[in-house]
Every structure is written in C-alpha cells, then in structure tokens.
N, C-alpha and C positions, 0 to 999 in steps of 0.2 A: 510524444508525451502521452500517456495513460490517460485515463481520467479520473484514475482513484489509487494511489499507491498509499496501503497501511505500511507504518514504520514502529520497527522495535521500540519496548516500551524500557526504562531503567529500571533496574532490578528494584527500587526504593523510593516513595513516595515523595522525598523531599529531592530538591536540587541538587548538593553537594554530591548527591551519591551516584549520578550520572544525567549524562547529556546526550542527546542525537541531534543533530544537525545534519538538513540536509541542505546542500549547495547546488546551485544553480548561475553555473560559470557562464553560462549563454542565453542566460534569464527565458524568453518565451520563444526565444524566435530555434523555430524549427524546418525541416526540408520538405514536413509533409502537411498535408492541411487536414487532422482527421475530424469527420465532421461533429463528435461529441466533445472533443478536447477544452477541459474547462481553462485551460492556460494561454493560449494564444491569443487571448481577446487582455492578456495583462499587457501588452504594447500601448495599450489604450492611457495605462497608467505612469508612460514617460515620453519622452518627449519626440518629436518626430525625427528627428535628426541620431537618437539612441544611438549610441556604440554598445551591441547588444555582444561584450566581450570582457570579462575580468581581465582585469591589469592586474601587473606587477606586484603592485604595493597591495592589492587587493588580496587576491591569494597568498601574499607571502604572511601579511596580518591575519587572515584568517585560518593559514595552516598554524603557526605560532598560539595566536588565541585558542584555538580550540582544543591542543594537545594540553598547552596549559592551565587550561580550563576543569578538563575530566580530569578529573580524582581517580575514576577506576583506572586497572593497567590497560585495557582496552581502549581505542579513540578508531570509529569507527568512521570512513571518510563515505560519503554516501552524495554520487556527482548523478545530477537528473538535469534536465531542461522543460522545455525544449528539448534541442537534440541536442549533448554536451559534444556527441563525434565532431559536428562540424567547426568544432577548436583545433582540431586537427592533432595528430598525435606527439606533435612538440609542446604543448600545451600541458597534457598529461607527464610528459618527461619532466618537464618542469618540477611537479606537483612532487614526482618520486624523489626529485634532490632535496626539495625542499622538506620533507620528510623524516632524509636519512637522518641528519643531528641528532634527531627523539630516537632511534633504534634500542639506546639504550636504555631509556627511561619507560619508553612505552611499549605495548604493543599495536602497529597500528595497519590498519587494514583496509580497503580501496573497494566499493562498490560501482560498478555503472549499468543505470539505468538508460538503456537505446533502444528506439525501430530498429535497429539490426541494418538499417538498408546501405549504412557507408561502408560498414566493415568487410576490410579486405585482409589478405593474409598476413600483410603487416602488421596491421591492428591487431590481428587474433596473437601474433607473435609477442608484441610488446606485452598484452593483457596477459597471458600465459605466463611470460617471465618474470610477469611484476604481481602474480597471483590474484587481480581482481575478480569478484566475482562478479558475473554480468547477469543482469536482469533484460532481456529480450522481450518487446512487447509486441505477441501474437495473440489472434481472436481465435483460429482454428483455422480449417481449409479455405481455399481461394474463396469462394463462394460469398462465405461467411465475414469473413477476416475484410474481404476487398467491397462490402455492402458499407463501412463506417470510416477502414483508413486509406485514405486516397494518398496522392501527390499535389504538389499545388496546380498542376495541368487536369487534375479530376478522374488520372486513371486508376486501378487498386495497384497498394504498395507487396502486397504478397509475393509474388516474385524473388522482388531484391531481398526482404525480409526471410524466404525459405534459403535465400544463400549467404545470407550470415548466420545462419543456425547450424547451416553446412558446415560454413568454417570452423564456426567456434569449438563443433562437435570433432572436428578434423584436426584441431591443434589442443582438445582436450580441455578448453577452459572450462572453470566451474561455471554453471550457467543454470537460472531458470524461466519461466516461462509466467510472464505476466497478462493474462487475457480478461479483457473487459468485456464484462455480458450484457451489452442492450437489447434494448426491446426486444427486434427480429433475433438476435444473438438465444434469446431465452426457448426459443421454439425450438433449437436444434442441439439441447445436451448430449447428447450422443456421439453427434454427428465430431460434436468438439472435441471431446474426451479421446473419442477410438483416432479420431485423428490426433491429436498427441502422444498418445500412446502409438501407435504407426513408426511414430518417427521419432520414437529412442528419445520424448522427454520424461523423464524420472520426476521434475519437481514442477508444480503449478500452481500458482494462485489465480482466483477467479476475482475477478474487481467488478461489483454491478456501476451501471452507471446510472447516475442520479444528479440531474439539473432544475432547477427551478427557472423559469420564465423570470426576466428583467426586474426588479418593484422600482420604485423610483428613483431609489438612492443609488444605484448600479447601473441606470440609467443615463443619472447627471455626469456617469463617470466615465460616459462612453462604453461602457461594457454590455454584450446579448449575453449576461446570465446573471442572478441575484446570489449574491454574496450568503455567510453563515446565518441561522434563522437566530430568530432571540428564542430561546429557552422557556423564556417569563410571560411572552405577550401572543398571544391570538395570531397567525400569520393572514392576515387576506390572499397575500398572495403568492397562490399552494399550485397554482398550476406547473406542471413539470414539462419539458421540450418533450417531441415525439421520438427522439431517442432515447429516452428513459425507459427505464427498465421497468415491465409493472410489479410491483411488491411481492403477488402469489406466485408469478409465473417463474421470480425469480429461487421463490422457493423449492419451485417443482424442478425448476431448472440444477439444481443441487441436490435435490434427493435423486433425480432418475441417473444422475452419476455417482453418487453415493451407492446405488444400489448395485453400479456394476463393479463399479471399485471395490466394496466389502466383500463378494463374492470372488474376486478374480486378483487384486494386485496391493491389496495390504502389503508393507515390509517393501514391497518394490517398487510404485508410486508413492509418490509423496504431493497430496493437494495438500495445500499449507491450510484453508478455510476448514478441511475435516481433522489436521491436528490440532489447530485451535480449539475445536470443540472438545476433544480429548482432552485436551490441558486443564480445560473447564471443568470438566466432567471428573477428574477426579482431584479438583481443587485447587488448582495453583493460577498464580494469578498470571493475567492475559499480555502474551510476549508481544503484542500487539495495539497500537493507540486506538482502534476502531473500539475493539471490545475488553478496554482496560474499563476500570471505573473511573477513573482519570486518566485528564488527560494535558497538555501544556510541556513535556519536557523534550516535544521530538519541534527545532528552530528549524526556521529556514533563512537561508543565508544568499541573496540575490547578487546577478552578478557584480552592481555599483555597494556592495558592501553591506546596503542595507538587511536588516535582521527583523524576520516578523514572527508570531507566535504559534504558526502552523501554514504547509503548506496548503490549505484551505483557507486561509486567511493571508492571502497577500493583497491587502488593501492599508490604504494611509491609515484606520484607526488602531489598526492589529500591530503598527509599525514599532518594535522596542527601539534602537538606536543601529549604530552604524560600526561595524567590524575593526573601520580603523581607527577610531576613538572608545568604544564602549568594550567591556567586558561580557563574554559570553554569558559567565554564570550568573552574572549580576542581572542581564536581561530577561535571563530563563525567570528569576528570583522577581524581580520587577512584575513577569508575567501573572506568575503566580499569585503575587501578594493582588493582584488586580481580579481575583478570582477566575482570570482565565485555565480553563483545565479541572479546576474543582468544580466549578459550576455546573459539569458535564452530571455529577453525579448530586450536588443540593437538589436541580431544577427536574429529577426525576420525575414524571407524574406518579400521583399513584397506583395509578394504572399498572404502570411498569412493575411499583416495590410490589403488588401483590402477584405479577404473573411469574410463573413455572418454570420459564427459561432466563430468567434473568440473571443468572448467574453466568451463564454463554453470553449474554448479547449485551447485557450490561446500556441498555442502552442507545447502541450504535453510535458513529460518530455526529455530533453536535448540527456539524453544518446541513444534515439533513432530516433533524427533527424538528421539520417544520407543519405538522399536520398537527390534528386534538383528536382527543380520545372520545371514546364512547359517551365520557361522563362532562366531556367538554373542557378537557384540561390541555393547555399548549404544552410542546413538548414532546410528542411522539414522532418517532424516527417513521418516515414516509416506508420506509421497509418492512413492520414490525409483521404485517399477516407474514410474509416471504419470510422474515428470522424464526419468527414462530413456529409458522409449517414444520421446518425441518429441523428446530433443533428437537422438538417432540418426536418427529420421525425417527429418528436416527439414535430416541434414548436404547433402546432395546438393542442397539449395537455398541455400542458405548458400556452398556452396563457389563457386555461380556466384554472385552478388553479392558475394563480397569479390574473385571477378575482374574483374568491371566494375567497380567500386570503387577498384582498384587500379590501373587504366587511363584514372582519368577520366568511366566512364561510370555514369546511374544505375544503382542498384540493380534499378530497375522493367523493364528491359531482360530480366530475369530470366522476365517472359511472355513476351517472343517467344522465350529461349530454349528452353521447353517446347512451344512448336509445332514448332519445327523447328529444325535446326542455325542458329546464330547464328556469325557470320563479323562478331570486332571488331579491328579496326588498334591492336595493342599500342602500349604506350610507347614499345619498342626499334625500331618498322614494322617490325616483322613481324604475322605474321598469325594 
C-alpha cells in the first residue's frame, strides 16, 4: 500500500453527476510491512479474529450498487489494499463475471493498485486480457525504494517489485508508477527520475509522504498515527514521524526533476503532478481530489462492506453506512450535506485566498492541514512552503506551453524553446 494515492475528481460539483469508489477487498492486511504505510495500523480498527477478505454477498452488492449508482457511462472499479493480489486471481475472475450483465448499459473499467511483488505471468496474462490498468508502487532504485519498503522479515522488497514491472512490461499491461517521496527519498530527485526513466516507465506520480505523531483520539483507537486535522481549530499536535517528508525539500525535490523533464522528455514522460499543474495553469478544473477545491465524491468501500468518506478517513466517525443495505449515492449525498468535502474549501485561511498559487494547490488535501499560518490562522497544509516553491518555479514554463497550446502546437515544443528563441505562426498569422 502507498501512503498517499490522489483519486480522479467527477467532472461536477454535485453527486448525481458522478462517483469514485475505491474498494478495498483485503482491507489492511498486506505481504509487506512498509515502514510509512498509513494503512496497516487500520487492523487496529477490527477485531482480532478479522477475515481480512470480501465475501460473496459483499462484492456482488457492491459491483451491482455501484454501476447502478453512477449516472455517468463510465463506472470506474478502482481495487487497492492492502495488497488486493493476495486474493488471489480467482477472486478478481469473479469480479469480471459479475461485471459482464452492465456491458450493455455501461462502460466499465478495472484499476489495480499493487507492490507488484506477487505478480507472476499468470497475473500479467489475466490483467492484459481483462484490460486493467495497474498502478505499481515503486520509490526508485534498490537503495532508495529498499530504505522505507521492506517485507515483514525487514529485508527491501525491490527485487520482487523490479520483476513485476518486468512482467507487466513483457505482456504489455497498461501500467504506471506510483512512488512515494519521504524524507531521505527527497534528497535524491534525480537519482529517482533517471532511474525511471532507465527502465521504459513513461507515466509517474510522485505521493510525498506526510504523517502526523498519534493525539489522543488515535491513540484510544490503538492506532501510531493521528487521523484528519480539524480545519477550524488550532492543532497542538503538529509533530510529524521522521518519515515525513520536509515541506521545502519536498519542493526542491520536484523542481530538480521538473527541470530535467522540461528540457529532455516533454510528450514522452508523463509525471501526472507536472500535468496537473498544466491543467491549472491554463484553467480547468483539478482531475484530481488533492488539488480539487472540493473534495467528498471519491468513497471508500472496505472489505466487510462498510463505506466511509475518504480513503483518509477510515475511521468509525467518517463511517456513512454499509454496501449491503445502504445506497452509494445516497451516502456520497449524506457526506456531503454533512459538509464533508465543502469544507475543504469554506475553512480556507486567508492566508491561502490571498496567495499566487492557489489556484494549483487549491489548498492540498484536508488531512494534512494541520499547521497555522503566519497570521495564526488553522488550516494550512504542512506542505505549503514545498507547493509554493515550485508552483512559482515552474510558472515561466507553464506560461510557454499554454501558448503553444493555444496555437495549436504541442506542449513539448516547450525544449526548443529553452534553447533558444522559438518563432511560432499564431492563430491570428502573426508571428
């Protein structure tokens, strides 16, 4: 499991117009022990005896509810853990039959999110034929990668993870690369990047990692991390583990790759965190629940049924109701009306409404604005120096790509404009 996956945002501000659910068929229990993972410590939150495995009745209520839930033609299935592999791949068969009925009605499509370290050729085979795209979660080279995600024996998982990347690459699944930047992870941009690029990955996102130290309430719950911060109130307690990421470093950590990228592999990488800032930059709203301005429409769906309001919030108060009694949209709507997700953007400081990037960062996500501002206002995302830095960095490349853009031309036009003056024949021919 990651420790930060963003999820597509619905084209439309209210419920009816779309939903993301993500499911979690093998709730926390995973093969590896990585030592940032904010998810493993949710065992805490059932009982000891747990069958940490969707039933039957389980996934077949929640494939049914949820196709007929989304309004759009789209119902996008999105499987994370834990690690969902270790359901084994009859599991997933299952998921495909129970699918087919909707073929007609919808269009419906299959993510999974893995460490990569089960998959073997059979997997890549079945994943290939049934079109899933796989989300892979790698930090970069051994070194790197094997400093935060172990095994449960404490050796690094890199290895087995560089040979599901093999496979997947070897039976052509669509695939990309999810790498989480902690603390050490931030000192070595480079090192991370040229190694991705090395090995024929095309698409990345970068997840910082950000934890807060235990408060009281997360305590009594048996959990080693504090849950979402309040918005409204002053936090005391602001201290983060020594895996975190720190705020500037995380910044510079994204610009020193931004800088190789815009010079070198425009058009032909793809970091999802620099086209998000594009999206921004030339106005559209954020495909993304991090730097949406709202936020509340992307569920999460647990293996015993239960339905909460974010996969950041899987705790008893966030909890809406249960898959095989309750109605998705009705819960999403439930959420909603509870200000969950709006609040994201009321409890602004104004800190934020007056700063220069906010229309990129919008923000950041909820459960880590837990610091105060300069003016002593609660509510500032523990990231904001690090969002700052580089969306200012990076305007001066941005502003040439939404003029190519604007004209017609790719974005990747944006290297030869760094070599030297680039001379492009406007819309209106002029020059």
């Amino acid at each position: 499991m990651t420790n930060e996956q963003t999820h597509p945002v619905p084209d439309s501000s209210i419920v009816p117009q779309g939903l993301h659910v993500v499911a979690k068929p093998v709730g926390p229990l995973c093969n590896l022990n990585c030592e940032y993972c904010f998810y493993l410590e949710k065992k805490a939150l059932f009982a000891p005896d747990e069958r940490y495995s969707m039933s039957d009745e389980v996934l077949r209520a929640f494939i049914i509810n949820y196709i007929s839930s989304q309004p759009t033609p789209v119902v996008e299935f999105v499987w994370q853990g834990g690690e969902p592999t270790l359901l084994g791949i009859d599991f997933f068969k299952k998921i495909i039959e129970l699918q087919k009925p909707f073929a007609g009605t919808k269009t419906v499509t299959n993510s999974l999110q893995t460490n990569g370290t089960l998959l073997t050729d059979k997997w890549c085979e079945f994943l290939k034929m049934h079109n899933f795209m796989v989300g892979i979660s790698l930090d970069g080279p051994k070194e790197i990668h094997d400093r935060y995600r172990l095994d449960r024996k404490g050796a690094g998982s890199f290895d087995l993870v560089m040979c599901g990347l093999k496979l997947l690459q070897k039976h052509e699944v669509e695939y990309n690369v999810l790498a989480c930047v902690a603390r050490e992870t931030a000192h070595k941009p480079l090192d991370v990047y040229l190694f991705f690029k090395s090995q024929g990955v095309e698409f990345i996102q970068f997840s910082p990692v950000v934890e807060r130290l235990p408060d009281s309430s997360s305590t009594e719950l048996g959990l080693r991390l504090a849950g979402p911060a309040s918005l409204k109130e002053k936090k005391e307690d602001t201290e983060v583990t020594p895996w975190s990421v720190i705020p500037e470093e995380y910044g510079d950590f994204l610009i020193a790759i931004y800088e190789e990228w815009v010079r070198n592999d425009v058009g032909k990488i793809f970091v999802m965190n620099f086209e998000w800032a594009l999206n921004a930059w030339i106005g559209n709203p954020s495909p993304v629940c991090v730097h949406a301005k709202q936020c509340g429409h992307s569920l999460v769906i647990e293996h015993n049924g239960d339905v909460f309001a974010c996969d950041h919030c899987v705790y008893p108060q966030y909890k809406l109701g249960n898959i095989t009694v309750d109605n998705l949209r009705d819960m999403a709507e439930k959420s909603l009306q509870s200000g969950f997700g709006v609040i994201k953007e009321t409890a602004l400081p104004g800190w934020c409404r007056e700063c220069d990037v906010l229309a990129a960062c919008q923000g950041g996500c909820p459960k880590h604005r837990f610091v105060t501002t300069y003016h002593d206002e609660p509510g500032l995302h523990y990231l904001c120096e690090g969002y700052k830095k580089f969306f200012l960095h990076i305007r001066k490349y941005l502003r040439v790509m939404a003029t190519l853009l604007e004209n017609g031309l790719p974005a990747s036009r944006v290297m030869d404009a760094i070599k030297g003056p680039l001379v492009i024949r406007l819309k209106n021919g002029d020059q």
